[in-house]
C-alpha positions as CSV (number, residue, x, y, z in Angstrom):
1,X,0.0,0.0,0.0
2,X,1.6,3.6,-0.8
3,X,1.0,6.5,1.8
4,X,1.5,10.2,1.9
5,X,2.8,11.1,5.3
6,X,0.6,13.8,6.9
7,X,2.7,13.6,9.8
8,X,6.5,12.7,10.9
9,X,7.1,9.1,11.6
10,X,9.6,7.3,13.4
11,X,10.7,3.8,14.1
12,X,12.3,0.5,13.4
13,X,12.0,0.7,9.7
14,X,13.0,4.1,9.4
15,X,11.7,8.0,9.1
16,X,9.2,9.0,7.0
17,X,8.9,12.8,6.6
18,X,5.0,14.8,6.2
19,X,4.7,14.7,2.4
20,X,6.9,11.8,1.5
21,X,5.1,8.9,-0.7
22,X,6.4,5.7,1.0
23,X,5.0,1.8,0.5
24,X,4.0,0.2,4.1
25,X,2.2,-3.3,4.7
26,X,-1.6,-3.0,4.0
27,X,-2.2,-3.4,8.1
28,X,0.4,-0.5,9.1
29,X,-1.1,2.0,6.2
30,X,-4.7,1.4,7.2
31,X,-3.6,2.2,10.9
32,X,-1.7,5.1,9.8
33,X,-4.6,6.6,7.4
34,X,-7.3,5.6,10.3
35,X,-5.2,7.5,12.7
36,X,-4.9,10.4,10.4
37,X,-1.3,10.3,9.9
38,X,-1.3,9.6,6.4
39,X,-3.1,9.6,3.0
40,X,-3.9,6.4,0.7
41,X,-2.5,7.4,-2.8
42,X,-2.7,3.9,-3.6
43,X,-3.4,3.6,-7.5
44,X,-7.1,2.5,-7.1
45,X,-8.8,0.8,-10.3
46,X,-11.4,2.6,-12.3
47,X,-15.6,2.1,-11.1
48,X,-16.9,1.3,-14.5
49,X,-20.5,3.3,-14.5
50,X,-23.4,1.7,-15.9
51,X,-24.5,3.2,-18.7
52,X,-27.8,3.8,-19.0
53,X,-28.4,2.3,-22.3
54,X,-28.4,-0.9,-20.2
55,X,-30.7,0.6,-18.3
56,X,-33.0,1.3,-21.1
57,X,-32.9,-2.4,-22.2
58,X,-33.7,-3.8,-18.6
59,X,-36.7,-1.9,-18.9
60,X,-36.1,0.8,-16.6
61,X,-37.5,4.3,-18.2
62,X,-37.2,6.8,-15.7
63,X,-35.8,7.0,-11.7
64,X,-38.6,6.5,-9.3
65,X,-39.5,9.3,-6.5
66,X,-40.8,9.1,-3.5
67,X,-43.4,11.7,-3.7
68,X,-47.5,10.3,-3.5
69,X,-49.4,11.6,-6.7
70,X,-52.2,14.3,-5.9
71,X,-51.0,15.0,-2.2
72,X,-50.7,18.4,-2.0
73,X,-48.0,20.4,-0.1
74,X,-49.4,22.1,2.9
75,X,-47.9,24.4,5.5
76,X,-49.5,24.3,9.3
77,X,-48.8,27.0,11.5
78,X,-49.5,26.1,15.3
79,X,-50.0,29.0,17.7
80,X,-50.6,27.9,21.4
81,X,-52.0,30.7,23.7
82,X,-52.4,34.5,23.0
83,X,-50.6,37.1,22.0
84,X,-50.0,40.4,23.5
């Protein structure tokens, strides 16, 4: 796993400076980026994105919403007591 150092490091397999780009066992850099001492610059592998001409051809037209047909939008204001 490669690392950016947010932080100075020190110990038995050396010094690693704030900035420096250095390659640590997957278990040390997830403890060091958990911690917040470093960065993951690990080269990740592209998300391919569905396209939606798949979409299409599934059958799917259009995104669904959550919103009930008809229901109209109504604003309620509550006043408890008098006013002076």
């Amino acid at each position: 796993m490669k690392i950016r150092m947010q932080a100075l490091a020190a110990g038995p397999s050396g010094t690693w400076q704030p900035g420096q780009i250095v390659e640590v066992p997957e278990a040390v850099g997830l403890r060091l980026v958990a911690g917040g001492y470093a960065v993951d610059v690990s080269p990740k592998e592209p998300n391919p994105s569905p396209s939606l001409k798949g979409r299409e051809e599934e059958g799917v037209d259009e995104p669904e919403d959550a919103r009930a047909p008809g229901a109209p939008e109504r604003a309620v204001i509550v006043r408890r007591g008098k006013r002076k």
